[in-house]
BASETOR-552845 format. One line per 3 residues: number of its first residue (from 1); for each residue x, y, z of N, C-alpha, C. Coordinates in steps of 0.05 Angstrom, whole numbers. Example, Ala and Ser with C-alpha at 12.3 -4.5 7.8 and 13.67 -1.06 7.14 Angstrom:
2
1	264/-114/156/246/-90/156/264/-66/156 | 257/-45/142/273/-21/143/258/1/157
This chain:
296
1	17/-24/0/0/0/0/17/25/0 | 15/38/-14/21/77/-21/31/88/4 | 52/103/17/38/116/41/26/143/30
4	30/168/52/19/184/47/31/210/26 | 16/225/11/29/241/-12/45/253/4 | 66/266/-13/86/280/-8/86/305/-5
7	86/326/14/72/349/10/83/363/-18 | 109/363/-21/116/378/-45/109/367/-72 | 113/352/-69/106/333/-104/73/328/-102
10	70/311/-85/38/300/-84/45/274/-91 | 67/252/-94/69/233/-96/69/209/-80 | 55/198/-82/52/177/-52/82/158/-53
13	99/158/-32/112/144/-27/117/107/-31 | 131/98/-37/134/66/-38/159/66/-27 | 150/47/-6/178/34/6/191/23/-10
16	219/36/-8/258/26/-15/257/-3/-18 | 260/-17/-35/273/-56/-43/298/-48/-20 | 305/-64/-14/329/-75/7/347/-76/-16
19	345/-91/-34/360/-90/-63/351/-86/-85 | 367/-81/-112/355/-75/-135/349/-93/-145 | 321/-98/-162/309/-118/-177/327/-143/-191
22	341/-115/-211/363/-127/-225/391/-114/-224 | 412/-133/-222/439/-120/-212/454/-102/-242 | 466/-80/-225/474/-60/-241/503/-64/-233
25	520/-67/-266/549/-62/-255/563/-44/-250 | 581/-43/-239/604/-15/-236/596/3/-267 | 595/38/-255/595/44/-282/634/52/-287
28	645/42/-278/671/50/-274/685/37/-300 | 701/48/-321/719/37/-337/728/1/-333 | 744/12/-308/755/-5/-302/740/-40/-304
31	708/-41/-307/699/-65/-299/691/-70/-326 | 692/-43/-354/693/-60/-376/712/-73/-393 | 727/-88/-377/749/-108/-402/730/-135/-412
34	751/-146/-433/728/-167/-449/720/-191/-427 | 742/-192/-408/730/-218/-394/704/-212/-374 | 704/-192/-369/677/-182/-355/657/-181/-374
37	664/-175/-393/625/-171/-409/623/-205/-420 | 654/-222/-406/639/-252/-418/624/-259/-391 | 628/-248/-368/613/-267/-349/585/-247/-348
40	577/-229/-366/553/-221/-352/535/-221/-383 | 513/-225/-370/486/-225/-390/491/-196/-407 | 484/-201/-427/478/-168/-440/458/-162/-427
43	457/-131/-433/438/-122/-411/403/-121/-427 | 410/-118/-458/379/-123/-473/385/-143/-480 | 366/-165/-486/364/-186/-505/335/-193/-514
46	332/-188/-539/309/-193/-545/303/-219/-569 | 279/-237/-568/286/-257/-583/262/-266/-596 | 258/-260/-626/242/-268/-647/209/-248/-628
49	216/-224/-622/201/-201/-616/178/-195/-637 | 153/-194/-635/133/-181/-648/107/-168/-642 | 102/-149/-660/86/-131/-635/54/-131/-655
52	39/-137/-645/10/-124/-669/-8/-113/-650 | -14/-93/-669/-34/-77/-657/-70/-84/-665 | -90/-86/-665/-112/-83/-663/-137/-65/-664
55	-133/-67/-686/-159/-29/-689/-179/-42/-699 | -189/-46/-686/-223/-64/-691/-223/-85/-711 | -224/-89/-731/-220/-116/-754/-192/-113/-772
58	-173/-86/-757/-148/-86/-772/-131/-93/-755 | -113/-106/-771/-91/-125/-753/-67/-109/-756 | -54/-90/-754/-22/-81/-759/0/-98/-736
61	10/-101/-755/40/-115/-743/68/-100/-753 | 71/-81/-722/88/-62/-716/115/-74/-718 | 124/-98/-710/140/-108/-703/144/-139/-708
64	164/-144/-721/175/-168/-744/193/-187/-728 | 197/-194/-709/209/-223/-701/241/-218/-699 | 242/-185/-680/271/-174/-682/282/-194/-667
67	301/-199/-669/322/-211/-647/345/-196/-645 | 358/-178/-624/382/-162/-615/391/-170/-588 | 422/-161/-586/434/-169/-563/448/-138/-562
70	448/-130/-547/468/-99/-536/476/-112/-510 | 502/-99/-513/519/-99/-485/522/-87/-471 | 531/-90/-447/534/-71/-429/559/-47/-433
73	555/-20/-430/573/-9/-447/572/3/-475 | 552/-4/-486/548/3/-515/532/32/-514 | 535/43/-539/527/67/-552/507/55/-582
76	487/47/-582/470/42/-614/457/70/-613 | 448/65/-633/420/87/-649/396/58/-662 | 384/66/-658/363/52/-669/350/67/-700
79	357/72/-715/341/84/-738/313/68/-761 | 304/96/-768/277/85/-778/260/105/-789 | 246/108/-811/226/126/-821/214/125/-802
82	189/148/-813/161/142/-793/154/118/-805 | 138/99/-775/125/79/-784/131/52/-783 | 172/51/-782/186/30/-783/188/20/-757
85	180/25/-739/166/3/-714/192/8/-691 | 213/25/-694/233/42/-673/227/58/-655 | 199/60/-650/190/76/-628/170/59/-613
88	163/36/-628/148/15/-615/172/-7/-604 | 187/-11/-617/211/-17/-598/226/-21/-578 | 217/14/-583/233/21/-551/215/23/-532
91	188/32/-529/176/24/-515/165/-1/-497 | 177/-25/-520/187/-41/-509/208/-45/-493 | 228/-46/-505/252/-46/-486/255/-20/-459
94	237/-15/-461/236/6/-433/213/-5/-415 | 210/-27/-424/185/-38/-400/153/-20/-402 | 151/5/-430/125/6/-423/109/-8/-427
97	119/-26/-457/94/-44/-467/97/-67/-467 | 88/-84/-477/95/-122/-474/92/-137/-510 | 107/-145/-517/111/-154/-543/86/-183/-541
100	82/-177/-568/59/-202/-572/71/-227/-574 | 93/-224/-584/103/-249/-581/134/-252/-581 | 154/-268/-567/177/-264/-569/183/-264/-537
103	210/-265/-531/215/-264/-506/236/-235/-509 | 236/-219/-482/262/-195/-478/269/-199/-449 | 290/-201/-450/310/-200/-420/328/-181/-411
106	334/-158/-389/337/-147/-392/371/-155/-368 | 387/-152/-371/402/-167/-353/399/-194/-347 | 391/-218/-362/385/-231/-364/368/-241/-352
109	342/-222/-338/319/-227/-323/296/-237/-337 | 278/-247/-354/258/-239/-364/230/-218/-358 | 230/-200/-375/213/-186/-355/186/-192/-351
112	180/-217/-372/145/-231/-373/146/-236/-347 | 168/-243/-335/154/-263/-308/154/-235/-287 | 154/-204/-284/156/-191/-272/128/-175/-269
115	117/-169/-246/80/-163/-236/88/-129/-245 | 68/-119/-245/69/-94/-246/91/-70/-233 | 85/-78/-202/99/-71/-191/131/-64/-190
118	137/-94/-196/165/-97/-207/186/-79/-233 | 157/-81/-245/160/-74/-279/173/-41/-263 | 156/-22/-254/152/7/-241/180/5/-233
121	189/-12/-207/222/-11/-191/228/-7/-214 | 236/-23/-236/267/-37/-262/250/-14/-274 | 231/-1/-285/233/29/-303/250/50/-289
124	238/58/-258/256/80/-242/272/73/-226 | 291/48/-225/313/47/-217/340/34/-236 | 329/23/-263/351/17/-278/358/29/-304
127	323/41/-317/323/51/-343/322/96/-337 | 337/93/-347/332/131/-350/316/135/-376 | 302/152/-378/281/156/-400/289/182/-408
130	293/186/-437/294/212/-438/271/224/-462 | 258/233/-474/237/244/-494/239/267/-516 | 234/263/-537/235/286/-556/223/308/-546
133	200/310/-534/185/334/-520/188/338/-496 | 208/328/-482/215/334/-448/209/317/-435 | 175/321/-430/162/318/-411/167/335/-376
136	179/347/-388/177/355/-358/154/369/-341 | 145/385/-319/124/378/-306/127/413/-299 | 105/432/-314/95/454/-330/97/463/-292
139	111/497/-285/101/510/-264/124/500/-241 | 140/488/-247/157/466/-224/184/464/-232 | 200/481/-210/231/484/-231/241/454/-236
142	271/466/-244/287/447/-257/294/424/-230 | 294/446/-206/300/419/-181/281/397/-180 | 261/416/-178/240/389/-164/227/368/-195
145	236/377/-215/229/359/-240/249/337/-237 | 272/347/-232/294/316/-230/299/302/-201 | 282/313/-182/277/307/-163/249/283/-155
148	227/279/-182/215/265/-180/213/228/-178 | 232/226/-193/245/196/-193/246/181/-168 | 264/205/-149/266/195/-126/255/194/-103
151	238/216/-113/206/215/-91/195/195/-93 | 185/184/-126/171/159/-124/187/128/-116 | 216/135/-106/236/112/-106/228/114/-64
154	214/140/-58/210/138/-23/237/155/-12 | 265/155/-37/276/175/-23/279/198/-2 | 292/205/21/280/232/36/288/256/18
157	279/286/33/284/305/20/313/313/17 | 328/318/39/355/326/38/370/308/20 | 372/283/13/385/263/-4/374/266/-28
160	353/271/-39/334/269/-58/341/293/-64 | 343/325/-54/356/348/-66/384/344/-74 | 405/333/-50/426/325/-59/433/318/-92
163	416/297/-90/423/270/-117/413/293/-145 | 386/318/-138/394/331/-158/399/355/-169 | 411/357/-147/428/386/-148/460/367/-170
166	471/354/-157/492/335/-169/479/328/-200 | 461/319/-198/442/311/-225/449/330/-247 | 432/355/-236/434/379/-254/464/389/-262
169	478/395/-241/501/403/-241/517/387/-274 | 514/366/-271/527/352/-283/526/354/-308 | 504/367/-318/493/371/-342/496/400/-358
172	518/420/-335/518/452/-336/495/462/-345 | 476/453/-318/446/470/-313/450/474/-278 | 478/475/-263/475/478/-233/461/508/-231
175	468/523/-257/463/558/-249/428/564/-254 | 413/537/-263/380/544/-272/360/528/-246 | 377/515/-230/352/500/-208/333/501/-198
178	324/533/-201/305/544/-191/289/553/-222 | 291/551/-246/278/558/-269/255/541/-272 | 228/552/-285/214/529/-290/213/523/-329
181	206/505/-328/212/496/-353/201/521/-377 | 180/541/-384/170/564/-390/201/580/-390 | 212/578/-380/235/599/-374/267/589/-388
184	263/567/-390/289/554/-411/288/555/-431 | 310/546/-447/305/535/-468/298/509/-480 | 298/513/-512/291/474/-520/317/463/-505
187	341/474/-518/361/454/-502/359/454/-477 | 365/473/-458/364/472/-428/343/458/-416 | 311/456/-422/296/434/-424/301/399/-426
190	324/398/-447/332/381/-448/360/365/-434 | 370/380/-425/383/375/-408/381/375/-376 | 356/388/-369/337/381/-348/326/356/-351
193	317/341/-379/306/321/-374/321/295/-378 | 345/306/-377/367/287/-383/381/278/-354 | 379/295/-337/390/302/-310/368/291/-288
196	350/291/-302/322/276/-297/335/238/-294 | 337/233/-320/336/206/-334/365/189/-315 | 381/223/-308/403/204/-288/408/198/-263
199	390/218/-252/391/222/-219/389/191/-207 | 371/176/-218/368/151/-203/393/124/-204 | 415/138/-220/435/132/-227/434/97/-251
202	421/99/-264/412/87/-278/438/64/-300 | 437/44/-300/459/33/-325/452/42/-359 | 426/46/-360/411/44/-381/397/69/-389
205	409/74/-415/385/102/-416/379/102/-447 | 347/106/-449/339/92/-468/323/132/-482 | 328/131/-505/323/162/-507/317/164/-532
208	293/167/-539/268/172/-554/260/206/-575 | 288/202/-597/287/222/-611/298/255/-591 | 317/257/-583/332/275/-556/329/293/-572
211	338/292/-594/352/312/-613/324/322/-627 | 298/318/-626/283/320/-643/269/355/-645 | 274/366/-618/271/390/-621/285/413/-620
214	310/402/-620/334/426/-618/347/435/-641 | 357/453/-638/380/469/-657/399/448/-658 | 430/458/-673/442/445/-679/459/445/-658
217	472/466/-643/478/474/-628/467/455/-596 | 457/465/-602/436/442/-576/440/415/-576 | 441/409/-601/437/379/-607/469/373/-600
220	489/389/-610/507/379/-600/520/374/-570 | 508/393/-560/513/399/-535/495/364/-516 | 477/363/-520/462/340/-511/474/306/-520
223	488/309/-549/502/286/-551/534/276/-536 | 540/305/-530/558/302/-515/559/287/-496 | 538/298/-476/535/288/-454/527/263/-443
226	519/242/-470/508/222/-471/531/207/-479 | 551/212/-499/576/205/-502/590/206/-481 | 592/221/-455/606/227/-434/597/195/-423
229	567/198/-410/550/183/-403/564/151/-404 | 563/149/-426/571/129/-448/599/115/-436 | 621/143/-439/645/135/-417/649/126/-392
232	628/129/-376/620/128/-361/621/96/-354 | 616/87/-372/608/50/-376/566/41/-377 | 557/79/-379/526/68/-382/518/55/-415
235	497/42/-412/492/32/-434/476/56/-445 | 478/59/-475/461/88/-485/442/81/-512 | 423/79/-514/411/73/-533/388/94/-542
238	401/105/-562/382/126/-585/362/121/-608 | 344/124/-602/324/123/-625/324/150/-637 | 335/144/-666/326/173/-685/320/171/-709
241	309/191/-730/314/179/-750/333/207/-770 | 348/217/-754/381/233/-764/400/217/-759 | 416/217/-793/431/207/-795/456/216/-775
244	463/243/-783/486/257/-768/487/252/-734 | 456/248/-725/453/237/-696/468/204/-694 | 457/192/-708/469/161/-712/495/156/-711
247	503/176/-739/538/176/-728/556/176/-715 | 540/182/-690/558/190/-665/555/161/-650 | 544/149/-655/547/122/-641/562/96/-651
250	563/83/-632/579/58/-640/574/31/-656 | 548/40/-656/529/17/-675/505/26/-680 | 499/27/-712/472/28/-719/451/16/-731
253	428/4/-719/412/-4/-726/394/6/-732 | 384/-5/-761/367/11/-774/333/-16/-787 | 313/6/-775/293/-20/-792/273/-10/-805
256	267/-18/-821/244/-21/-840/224/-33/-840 | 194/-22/-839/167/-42/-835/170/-66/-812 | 183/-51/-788/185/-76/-767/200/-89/-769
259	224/-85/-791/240/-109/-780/271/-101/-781 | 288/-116/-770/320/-101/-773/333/-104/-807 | 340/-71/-813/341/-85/-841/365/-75/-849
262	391/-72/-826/420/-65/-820/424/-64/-799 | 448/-71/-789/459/-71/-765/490/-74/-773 | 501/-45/-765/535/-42/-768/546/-26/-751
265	568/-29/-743/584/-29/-724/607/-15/-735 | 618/11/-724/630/33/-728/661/37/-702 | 651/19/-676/669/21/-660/658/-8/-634
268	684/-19/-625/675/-30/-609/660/-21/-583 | 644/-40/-564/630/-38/-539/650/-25/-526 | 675/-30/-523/680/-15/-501/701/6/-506
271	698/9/-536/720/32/-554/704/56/-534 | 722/79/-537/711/104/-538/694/111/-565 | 668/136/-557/651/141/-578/663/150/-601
274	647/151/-620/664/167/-643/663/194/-631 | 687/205/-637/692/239/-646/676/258/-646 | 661/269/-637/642/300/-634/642/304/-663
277	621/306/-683/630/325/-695/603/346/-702 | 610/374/-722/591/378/-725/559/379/-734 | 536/385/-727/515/375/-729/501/395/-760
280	485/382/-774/468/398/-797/445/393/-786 | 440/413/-788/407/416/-768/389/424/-788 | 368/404/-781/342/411/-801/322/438/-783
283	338/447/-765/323/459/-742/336/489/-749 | 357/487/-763/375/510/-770/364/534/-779 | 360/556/-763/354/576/-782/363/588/-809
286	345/602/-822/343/604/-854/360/634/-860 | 370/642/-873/386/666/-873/368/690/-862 | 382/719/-849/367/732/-846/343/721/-820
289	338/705/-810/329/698/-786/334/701/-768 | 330/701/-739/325/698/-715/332/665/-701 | 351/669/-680/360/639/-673/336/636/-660
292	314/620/-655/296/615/-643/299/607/-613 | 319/597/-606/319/592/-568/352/606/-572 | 345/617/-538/379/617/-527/395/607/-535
295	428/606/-531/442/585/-520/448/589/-504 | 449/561/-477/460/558/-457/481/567/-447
């Protein structure tokens, strides 16, 4: 049972697991050499995956019988037109939805055999979420937006500001903590909701078109930090469908009508990312224009 809401958030508390659902490794360098990623499960595994949807006597089948393995440590992109079943994907592999058929393991757990409940812990304590449109929470600065995670984790306040003041910081947004989202920018937004996706200190961060509303400028600034991330030893997985976004990763998978229809490899799991480079932005202003947001 819930306890009582939280006066600041309004979120009802759940008591702390004694332990984490599923074990998270060191994000430390040091624990990715090759003989370590032989003793541990990849952290996604998905196997002969398919997804259909149901619209009264129409049958769509989103999703084609993917089978993928990512490691722990990896940088992919997932690429895809509209329509090519990369956003139904990942909603899978983030535990919102359940594949019609196929098995996914996520650390080599399966998550079919996990109740609701469970599913909720392994979303806000292993996966970071990040969104093309934010999501962040309209009227309510930048603290208490990356501060939510850990309210609903039962966290107290003084630890729970701690984790994201450090959160934010980390993201060079320590100088906006008190801003509410109305008052940023697209990028600074997005790096709020990125600071969001880490506070709970997460292995996994699964990020749903990041780049889809920023400048170029922005965009670079946000892949950075996911590349940092990345160094880090977190696992990073991008859904987009920019190419120049893709590039920056270490493997890209690309699919068509639901199903994988490339998969290539640009750098190893535990190489460093590719190289920064610059971004062409379809977001780019036109000559004689106005930059449309700040920069940070």
């Amino acid at each position: 049972m819930r306890g009582p809401l939280h006066p600041r958030t309004g979120i009802g508390r759940r008591a702390p697991r004694a332990r984490p659902l599923v074990a998270r490794p060191s994000s430390g360098r040091g624990a990715q050499g090759p003989g370590a990623a032989a003793r541990r499960h990849p952290v996604i595994e998905v196997n002969d995956i398919g997804k259909i949807f149901e619209l009264g006597q129409i049958r769509v089948r989103a999703l084609r019988e993917i089978s993928l393995r990512i490691e722990t440590g990896d940088l992919v992109a997932i690429m895809g037109s509209s329509g090519s079943g990369k956003s139904t994907l990942m909603n899978i592999l983030g535990c919102l939805d359940i594949p019609t058929s196929g098995r996914y393991l996520i650390d080599g757990v399966d998550v079919s055999q996990m109740d609701e409940d469970d599913l909720a812990d392994l979303r806000n304590r292993k996966i970071g979420f990040v969104f093309q449109s934010f999501n962040l929470v309209p009227r309510t600065s930048a603290l208490v937006n990356v501060e939510l995670p850990l309210a609903y984790a039962g966290l107290r306040g003084v630890e729970r500001r701690r984790r994201a003041e450090r959160a934010l910081r980390s993201v060079g947004m320590g100088h906006r903590l008190s801003h509410q989202p109305a008052e940023l920018s697209g990028g600074q937004q997005q790096r709020v909701a990125v600071a969001r996706a880490l506070v709970t200190n997460p292995s996994l961060i699964l990020a749903d078109e990041p780049t889809g509303n920023l400048d170029s400028h922005s965009t670079e600034d946000v892949l950075r930090i996911f590349a940092r991330l990345n160094e880090e030893g977190r696992t990073v997985v991008l859904i987009t469908h920019e190419p120049d976004v893709a590039a920056q990763c270490k493997r890209v998978i690309r699919l068509s009508d639901g199903a994988v229809v490339e998969d290539r490899r640009s750098a190893g799991v535990h190489d460093p990312p590719p190289a920064p480079r610059a971004q062409k932005s379809a977001h780019a202003p036109r000559a004689g224009r106005a930059i449309p947001e700040a920069q940070a």
